[in-house]
Structures are given as C-alpha cells and as structure tokens.
N, C-alpha and C positions, 0 to 999 in steps of 0.2 A: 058582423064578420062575413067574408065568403063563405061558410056554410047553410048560412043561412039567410042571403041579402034581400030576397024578395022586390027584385027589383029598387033596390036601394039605388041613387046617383054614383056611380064610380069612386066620386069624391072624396065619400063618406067612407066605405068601406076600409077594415082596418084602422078605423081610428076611435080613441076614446072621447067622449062628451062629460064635461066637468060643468054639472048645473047648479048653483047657490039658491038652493029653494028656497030660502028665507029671503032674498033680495028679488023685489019686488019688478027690477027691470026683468029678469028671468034673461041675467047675461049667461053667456056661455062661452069658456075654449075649448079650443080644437088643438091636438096633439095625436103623433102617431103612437100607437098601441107601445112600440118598442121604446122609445123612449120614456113614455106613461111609467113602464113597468122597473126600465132603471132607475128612474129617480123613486121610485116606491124603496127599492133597492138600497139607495144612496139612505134613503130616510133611514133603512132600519124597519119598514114594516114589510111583516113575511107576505110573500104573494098568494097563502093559502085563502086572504082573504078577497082573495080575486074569483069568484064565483065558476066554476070549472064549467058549468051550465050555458053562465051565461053569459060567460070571456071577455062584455067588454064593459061590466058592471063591478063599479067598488064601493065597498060598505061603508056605507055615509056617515059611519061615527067617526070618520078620519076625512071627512073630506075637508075641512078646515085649513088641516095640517099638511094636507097633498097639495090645495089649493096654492098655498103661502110658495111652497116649495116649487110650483111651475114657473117664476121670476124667470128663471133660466134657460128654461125648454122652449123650442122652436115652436113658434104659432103665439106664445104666450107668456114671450118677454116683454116684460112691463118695465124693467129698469132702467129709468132715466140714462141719458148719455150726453156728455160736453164732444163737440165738433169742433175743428179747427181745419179753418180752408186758408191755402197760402195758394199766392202764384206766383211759379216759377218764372223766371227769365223774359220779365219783363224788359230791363234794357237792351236785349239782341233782337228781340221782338218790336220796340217804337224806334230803334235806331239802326236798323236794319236798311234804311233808304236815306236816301239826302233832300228828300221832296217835305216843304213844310207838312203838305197837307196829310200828306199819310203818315208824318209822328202824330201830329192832334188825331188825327182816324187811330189808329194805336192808342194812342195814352186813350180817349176817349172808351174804347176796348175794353180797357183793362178797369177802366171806374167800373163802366157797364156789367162786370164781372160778378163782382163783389155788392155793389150798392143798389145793383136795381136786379140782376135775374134772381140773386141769391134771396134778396126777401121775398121777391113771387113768387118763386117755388116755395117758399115756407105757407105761403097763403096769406099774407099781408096786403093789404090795399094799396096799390103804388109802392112807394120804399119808404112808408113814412115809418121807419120800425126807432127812429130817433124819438116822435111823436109820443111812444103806447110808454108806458109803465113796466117794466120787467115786471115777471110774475113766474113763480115756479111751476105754478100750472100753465098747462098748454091748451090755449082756447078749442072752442069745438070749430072747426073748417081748420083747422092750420098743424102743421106736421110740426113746429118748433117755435123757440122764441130767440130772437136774435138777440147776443148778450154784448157784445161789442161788435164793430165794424172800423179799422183804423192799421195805418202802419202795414199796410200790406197783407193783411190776414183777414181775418173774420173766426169770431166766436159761435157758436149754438147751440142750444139747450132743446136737445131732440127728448119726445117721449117714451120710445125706446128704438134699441138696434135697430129693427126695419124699416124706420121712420127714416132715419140716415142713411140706409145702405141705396133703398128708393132712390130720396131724393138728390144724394150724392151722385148715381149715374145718369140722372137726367140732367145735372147742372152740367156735367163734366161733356154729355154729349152737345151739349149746346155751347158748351166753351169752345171744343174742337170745329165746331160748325161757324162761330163766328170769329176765330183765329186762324181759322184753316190750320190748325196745331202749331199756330206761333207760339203760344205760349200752355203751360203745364199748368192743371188746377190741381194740386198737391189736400190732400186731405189725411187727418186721422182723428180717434177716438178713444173716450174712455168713458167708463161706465161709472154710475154713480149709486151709489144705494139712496141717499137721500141729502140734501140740503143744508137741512135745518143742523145738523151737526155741526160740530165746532172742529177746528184743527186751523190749520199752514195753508191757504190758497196756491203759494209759492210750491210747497210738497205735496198736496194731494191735485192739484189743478194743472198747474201751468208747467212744472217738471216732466210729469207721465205725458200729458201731451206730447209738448217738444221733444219729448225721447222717442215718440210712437211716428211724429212726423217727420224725424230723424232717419227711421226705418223704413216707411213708405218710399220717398226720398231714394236712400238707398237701394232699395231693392225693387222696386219702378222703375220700368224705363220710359223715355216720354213716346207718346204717339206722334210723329209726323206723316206729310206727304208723304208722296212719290218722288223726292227731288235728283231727279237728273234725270230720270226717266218719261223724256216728253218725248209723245208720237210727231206733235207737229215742232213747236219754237218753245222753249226755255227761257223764264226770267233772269237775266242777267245776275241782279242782284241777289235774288231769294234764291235760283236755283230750282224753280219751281218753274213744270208746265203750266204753258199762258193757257187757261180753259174758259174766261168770263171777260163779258165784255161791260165797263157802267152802264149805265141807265141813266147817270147826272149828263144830261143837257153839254154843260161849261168844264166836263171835266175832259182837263188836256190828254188823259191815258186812254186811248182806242181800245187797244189791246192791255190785258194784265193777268198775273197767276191769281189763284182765288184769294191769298192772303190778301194780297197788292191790294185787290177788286173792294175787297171787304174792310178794307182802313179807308179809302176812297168813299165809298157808299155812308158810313157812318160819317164821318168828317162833312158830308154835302149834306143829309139830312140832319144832323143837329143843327148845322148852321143855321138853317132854312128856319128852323124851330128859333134859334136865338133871333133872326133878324125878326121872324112874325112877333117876335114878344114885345110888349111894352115896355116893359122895367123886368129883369129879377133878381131880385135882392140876393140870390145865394152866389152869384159869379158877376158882383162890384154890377149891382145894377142894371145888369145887362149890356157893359159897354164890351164886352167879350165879343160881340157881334161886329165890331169897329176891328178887331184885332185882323194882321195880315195874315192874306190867305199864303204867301210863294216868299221868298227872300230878296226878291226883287222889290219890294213893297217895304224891303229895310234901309232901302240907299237912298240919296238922293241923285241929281244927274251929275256926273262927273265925279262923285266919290266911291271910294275904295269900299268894295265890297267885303265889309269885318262884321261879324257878329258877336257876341258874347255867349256862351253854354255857361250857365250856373247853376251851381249846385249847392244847396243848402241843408244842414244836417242838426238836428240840437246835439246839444251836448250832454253828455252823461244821463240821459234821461234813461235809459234801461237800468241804471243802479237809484236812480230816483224813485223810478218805479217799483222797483223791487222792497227798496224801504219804504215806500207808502203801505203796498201788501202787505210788509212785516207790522207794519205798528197797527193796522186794522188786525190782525191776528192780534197783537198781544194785549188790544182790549177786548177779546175771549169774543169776537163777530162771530156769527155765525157764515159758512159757506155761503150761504143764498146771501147775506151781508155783505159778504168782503165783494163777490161776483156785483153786485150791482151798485157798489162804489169806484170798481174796478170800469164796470162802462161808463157811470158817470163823469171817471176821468178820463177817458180814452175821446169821451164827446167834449170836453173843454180843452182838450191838448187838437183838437182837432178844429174846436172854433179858433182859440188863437193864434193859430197858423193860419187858417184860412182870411180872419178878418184883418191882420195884419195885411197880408199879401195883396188883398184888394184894395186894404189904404193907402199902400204902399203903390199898387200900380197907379192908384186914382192921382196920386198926388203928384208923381212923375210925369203922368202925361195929361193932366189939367186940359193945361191950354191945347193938346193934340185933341184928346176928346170933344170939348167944346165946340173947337173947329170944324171938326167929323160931323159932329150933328148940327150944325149948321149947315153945313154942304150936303148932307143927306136931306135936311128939312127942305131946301132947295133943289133937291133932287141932280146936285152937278156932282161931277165924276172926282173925286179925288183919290189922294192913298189913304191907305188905313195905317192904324197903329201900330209901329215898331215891334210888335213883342208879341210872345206867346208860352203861354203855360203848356209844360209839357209831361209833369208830373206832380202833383201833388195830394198828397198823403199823410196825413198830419205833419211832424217833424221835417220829413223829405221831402223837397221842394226841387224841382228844377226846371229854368223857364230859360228861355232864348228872347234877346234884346236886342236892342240895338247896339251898336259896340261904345256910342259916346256917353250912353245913358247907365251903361254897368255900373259902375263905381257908385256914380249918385244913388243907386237904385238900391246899393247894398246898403250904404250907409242911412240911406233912408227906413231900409226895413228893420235894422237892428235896431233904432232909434225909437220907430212905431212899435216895434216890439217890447221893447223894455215900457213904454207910455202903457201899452193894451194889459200888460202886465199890471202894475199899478193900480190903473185905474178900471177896469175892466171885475165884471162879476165872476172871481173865479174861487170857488170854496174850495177845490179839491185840490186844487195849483198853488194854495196859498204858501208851503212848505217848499215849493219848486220854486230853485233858482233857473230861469229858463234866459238861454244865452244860446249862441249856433257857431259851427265851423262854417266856413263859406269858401267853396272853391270857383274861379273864374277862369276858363280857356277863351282867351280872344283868337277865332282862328277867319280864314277867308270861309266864305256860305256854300265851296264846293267840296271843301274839307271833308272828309269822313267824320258822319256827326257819332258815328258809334266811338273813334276814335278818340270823339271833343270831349264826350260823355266822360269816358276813363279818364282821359287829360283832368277834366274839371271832379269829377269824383276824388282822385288822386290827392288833389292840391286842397279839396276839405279837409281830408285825410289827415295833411300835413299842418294845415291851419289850426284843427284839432288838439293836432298832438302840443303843437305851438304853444297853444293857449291853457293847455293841461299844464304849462314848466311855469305858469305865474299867476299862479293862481293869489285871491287877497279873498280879505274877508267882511262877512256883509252879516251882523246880525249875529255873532260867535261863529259860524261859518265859513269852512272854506270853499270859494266859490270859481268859476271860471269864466275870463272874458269871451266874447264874442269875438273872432279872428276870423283872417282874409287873408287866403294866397289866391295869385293870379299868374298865368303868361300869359304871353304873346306871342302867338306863333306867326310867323311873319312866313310861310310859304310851305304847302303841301309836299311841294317833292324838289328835290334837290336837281339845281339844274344840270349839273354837271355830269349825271347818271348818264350811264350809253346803254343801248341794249345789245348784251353780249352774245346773245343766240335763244332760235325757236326750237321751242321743245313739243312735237306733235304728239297730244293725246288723244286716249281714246280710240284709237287708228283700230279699224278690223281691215285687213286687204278685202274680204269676202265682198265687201259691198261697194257699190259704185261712189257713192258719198263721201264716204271717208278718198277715196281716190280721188275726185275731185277738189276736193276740201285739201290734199295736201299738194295734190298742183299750184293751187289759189295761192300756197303758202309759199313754194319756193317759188312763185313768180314774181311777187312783192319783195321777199327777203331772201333774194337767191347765192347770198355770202354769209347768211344768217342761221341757215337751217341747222339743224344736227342732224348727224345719220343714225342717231338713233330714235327711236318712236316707241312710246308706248300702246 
C-alpha cells in the first residue's frame, strides 16, 4: 500500500496478490484492493480477517473460497464466453457502384472479414479453423476457438471477457480500415459458466445472443466517413472525398474515395493471386481466374447489353435448424455436444452450396472454359467468362450472368443440388429437406445494380412464399419445391420523363464558388432554374 511502498512499481500499489501455494506453477491474480474487499463482502466473510497491520494480507484458511469467488472480478475473470460477429449492410456496401470490379473488391471484403482476419486475430495458422477439432479448451498462443463460421455471422468460444473485448476492437478497427466504414461489424456476448452441462442450445445459446445482438444493433450507431465534406472533389456515388489514388497498373480509376480505392485494390490483388495459381480446388478449380473482369466482357458485338442479378435462398432452413438443435437436446447432449454438431452442420450446409454452385458453373460454361484455356495456353487475347459470384454464403447465393445463360443455370443448380444432396457425404443434412427460392432481375448492365439486387431479392421472396402454398410429401414429410420468379426489365428510365426544374443546393452567397456554380447553372438551364435555393 502507499504507506508503505518502498519503492514499489506504481502498478502494484493498492492492489491485492492471490498466491495458490500448493500449485506448483506459483500462478498469481491481480485485483484491486476495493474490489478484493467487496466480493470478501458478497461472500459473507467479515473483513476483520483482513490484517489491520498488514492491509493487503488475507488469512489463507479462505483462500480457496476467495479464490473460486474472483470468476467475476476484473483482472481475473476466467469465465468462458460465446461471441457472435455479424455484418451489417453488406448489400448497400457491394452494390453501391455499377463497376463489375468493385462488387467482386466488395463481396471479396466482406469474405475477408469473417473468414480470414477473424481467425488470425484468434491466433490460428491461416484460416484453417475448418481444419482443427473443436475443443473447449483454448490452446496456449490463441485468444479463442472458432465454433462456426457461415450465413453471415461467425461463432466464438472466447477464454474470458478480456479475451473478446481485446480482440473485438482490433477486428472492428481493421474492418473500418478496410471498408472505409462501408460496412458495420456488429458483435455481442454471453458468458458461460461451463459446457459440459446439459440444457436447450436454442435457450441458453442462441436466444441470449440474438437478444444481446439485437441491443448492440440498436443502440450502436455505425462509424462512417466524412461524406460530403471534401476539401477538394467528392465521389459521385459514395459521397465520399476522393483521398487515394490505386497502385493497380490496369486499373481504369485515377482518382477514387478510400472505400472505392480499397474494393479496387482487393479485386486486383486477389486476381493476380488467382491467375498465379495452378488449380484451386475451393473456387471450381481455379477457373474463377477466367471469370469477367467489366460487363462489357458479358456481350458479344452487336447484342443488347442484358444481364441477369440472381438471387438464391434455401428454404425453411432456420426452422430446420432449429429442430435439428431441439432433438440433439432431447437426447440429453451436452452444451459442448450440441455446439459442435451445430458447426458441424453449419460446415456441410456450407459445402453443399458451395460444391453445387461450382458444378453448376462448371457445367454451364464447359465449352467457355475449355476454350479460355486454350487461348490462354496460347497466349491470344480473348474474352473471359460471362459470370461472376457476387455473394456466397452458405444458403445465400447471388451471382451475375450472362442474361441467355440464367434460366439454364437455375435449373441446372436446382438439379445438382437435389443429385449432391443424395449422393454426396452429408450425416448431419440427412433429416434436411434442402430445396431454394430463386429470384432473377433481367436488367440492361447500366441499371442500378443496388436496385437489381432488391428487384431480384424481392422475386426470391415471392418464389418462396410461392412454393411454401404447395407443398407434397417426401418420406411422411411435408416438404417444399424449389421455385423461380423472374423479370425483365426492359428499360431504366422512362423515356417520356421531362425535367421540370433545377433546384440549387448547398448555396452559401459568402463564397465565390457557390456563385459561380449557380451562374454555370442558369446558363445551361436558363427556363429551368427555381428561384428558390437551398
């Protein structure tokens, strides 16, 4: 104590030391005095056994009982904790521009999020956390174990509070750094006494969470930019000052905001990584590297510039889920049981999507691929591949095609799907009837792809519900087809539209710019103006 520190480290002072003399490592916590002396408090043991002498000494016949008791107290909480990271507003974030490359820089983003910073920060080798074994304990170098990764969230099985609040702000700063705050990494937490216990995964796990990520959510607001407030020029789109310039060689953007900058940057260097590679088997072989880079790369010469936006969803799999949870409870699993059947399936509902989708592209564009790599082996200039993954996420699928290749491509996948189903190694799936809504926006490639996105989101939506009014049965079962809505939008904006009057904003008289700026305006549209200005 300050009475008597003797040159003691600042540190230390004011605080108490809890030593386990019988335990041979000679561990020790660190807690401050005040607290110390509440939870002495909370116990029930009177503080006269606190040595008035020698203020930061307790009589060792309780240390056991004091020991147990510090779970809670700051410095030397031990209490396990489950994490759950979500991220927010992913579509206004990859479909925020009309430029191919910067949705794949985006969607690309947002894998990078979840799948690769998130298990480095735990201290995991690469992101091979599919690779490791769950385990309730937590290795020596590594702050957690990852218990699922899928559907747009992520699990984890921190060692206590500190472990997660750490490495919670360092993901979240590195989110911000490489979104430029396009997108929100939402998080929350609940504390676990221990595992091995029995009960409801559904009521002690996954309820408390989602209520606590619910709250976050709510009462967070998200970080962004600066957006409107550039010294020099503003991105059009984003609304964000232009600050960075690429580095990519071949990239057609000079100038861009940091978000822009940083979908650009990513999109050029993975490529670069896909074209050096041989084969890899997790993204169909590596024939991703063939895939178009622009939407000009989707046409041929003289035809109509149409794309396809798809969107693809399963069906009733959160109530699938849900009763998978329930019947591992009601054969009395235990927590750490139900949790690591619970990723198990999260990693098969994630391969079947995935290897569908590759055999699906494989088979659609056969003869394009083939061709590709022979004109590459040959080194001549051709196009590349029609299509491009622009989300995928287990279940949630959405990729952009070429617009005469949709339909076959849909019906192709539902087809490989029900086959992969079948035939394919899936013990935990074996109960799941797996079937999807599918929505298709056929729109021109200048369309607002944020638009196409809703459009085609929409029309799942409706295929869904479609396919929920007829349902048959498979096995005593009742089950649901696989359904497809589509439009066809045949034109962005109405030609008929006039512009009725300019409306000047932002207008300060004080400065010379704005006065020029509304010169510029009534000189072009001098029957157009309003007299009025904000």
């Amino acid at each position: 104590d300050r009475s008597n520190n003797n040159n003691v480290p600042e540190k230390y002072i004011d605080t108490v030391w809890i030593i386990d003399l019988e335990n041979e490592d000679d561990r020790a916590s660190e807690v401050s005095r005040q607290e110390f002396l509440k939870q002495l408090r909370y116990m029930g043991i009177d503080q006269s056994f606190v040595y008035p002498e020698l203020e930061n000494f307790i009589c060792t016949d309780y240390l056991e009982g004091v020991d147990s008791s510090l779970n809670n107290v700051k410095g030397g909480n031990m209490t396990q904790c489950i994490a759950i990271y979500d991220i927010s507003g992913i579509q206004s974030f990859i479909f925020s521009t009309n430029k191919l490359r910067e949705m794949v820089g985006g969607s690309k983003i947002v894998h990078k999020i979840l799948f690769e910073l998130l298990p480095k920060k735990l201290g995991y080798d690469n992101d091979n956390w599919e690779n490791e074994d769950f385990s309730k304990e937590i290795p020596q170098g590594r702050s957690g174990n990852v218990i699922y990764i899928g559907g747009g969230n992520a699990l984890v099985l921190y060692e206590n509070e500190e472990s997660y609040k750490s490495k919670t702000i360092e993901l979240q700063k590195e989110v911000f750094e490489l979104s430029g705050g396009g997108i929100r990494l939402c998080h929350a937490k609940i504390e676990i006494d221990h595992l091995d216990q029995k009960g409801s995964f559904v009521e002690k796990i996954q309820k408390p969470l989602m209520q606590a990520l619910t709250t976050y959510k709510q009462n967070t607001a998200p970080i962004q930019t600066a957006r409107g407030f550039a010294f020099g020029a503003q991105d059009n789109e984003t609304k964000e000052p232009i600050v960075s310039v690429p580095t990519s060689e071949d990239s057609p953007c000079k100038y861009a905001s940091y978000g822009r900058f940083k979908k650009n940057e990513i999109f050029y260097s993975t490529r670069d990584e896909e074209k050096s590679s041989e084969g890899i088997s997790q993204y169909s072989e590596g024939i991703s590297q063939y895939y178009a880079d622009n939407f000009e790369q989707f046409r041929d010469e003289e035809e109509k510039s149409f794309v396809a936006v798809i969107h693809i969803d399963g069906n009733t799999m959160g109530k699938q889920i849900i009763d998978f949870a329930n019947k591992n409870q009601e054969e009395e699993e235990t927590l750490f049981e139900q949790l690591k059947a619970m990723r198990e399936l999260s990693k098969e509902i994630s391969k079947i999507y995935r290897d569908t989708l590759d055999n699906t592209v494989n088979e659609i564009f056969k003869k394009e691929i083939d061709t590709e790599k022979a004109y590459r082996e040959a080194q001549e200039l051709t196009k590349s591949i029609p299509y491009r993954e622009i989300i995928s996420d287990g279940d949630d699928i959405t990729v952009i095609i070429k617009s005469n290749k949709a339909l076959q491509f849909c019906d192709l996948f539902v087809k490989t799907l029900e086959k992969e189903k079948e035939g394919g190694n899936y013990s935990h799936l074996k109960d799941f009837h797996i079937s999807v809504g599918i929505g298709i926006a056929f729109v021109h490639d200048k369309f607002p792809f944020s638009t196409a996105y809703d459009i085609a989101e929409q029309l799942c939506k409706n295929a869904k519900k479609r396919g929920l009014e007829y349902p048959f049965s498979k096995n005593n079962i009742d089950v649901t087809h696989s359904s497809m809505d589509f439009q066809i939008i045949k034109s962005g904006m109405n030609p008929n539209l006039e512009i009725l009057g300019v409306l000047p904003t932002m207008m300060d008289s004080r400065t010379t710019l704005s006065s020029q700026v509304y010169d510029e305006i009534k000189k072009y549209f001098p029957d157009k103006i309003f007299k009025t200005t904000i």
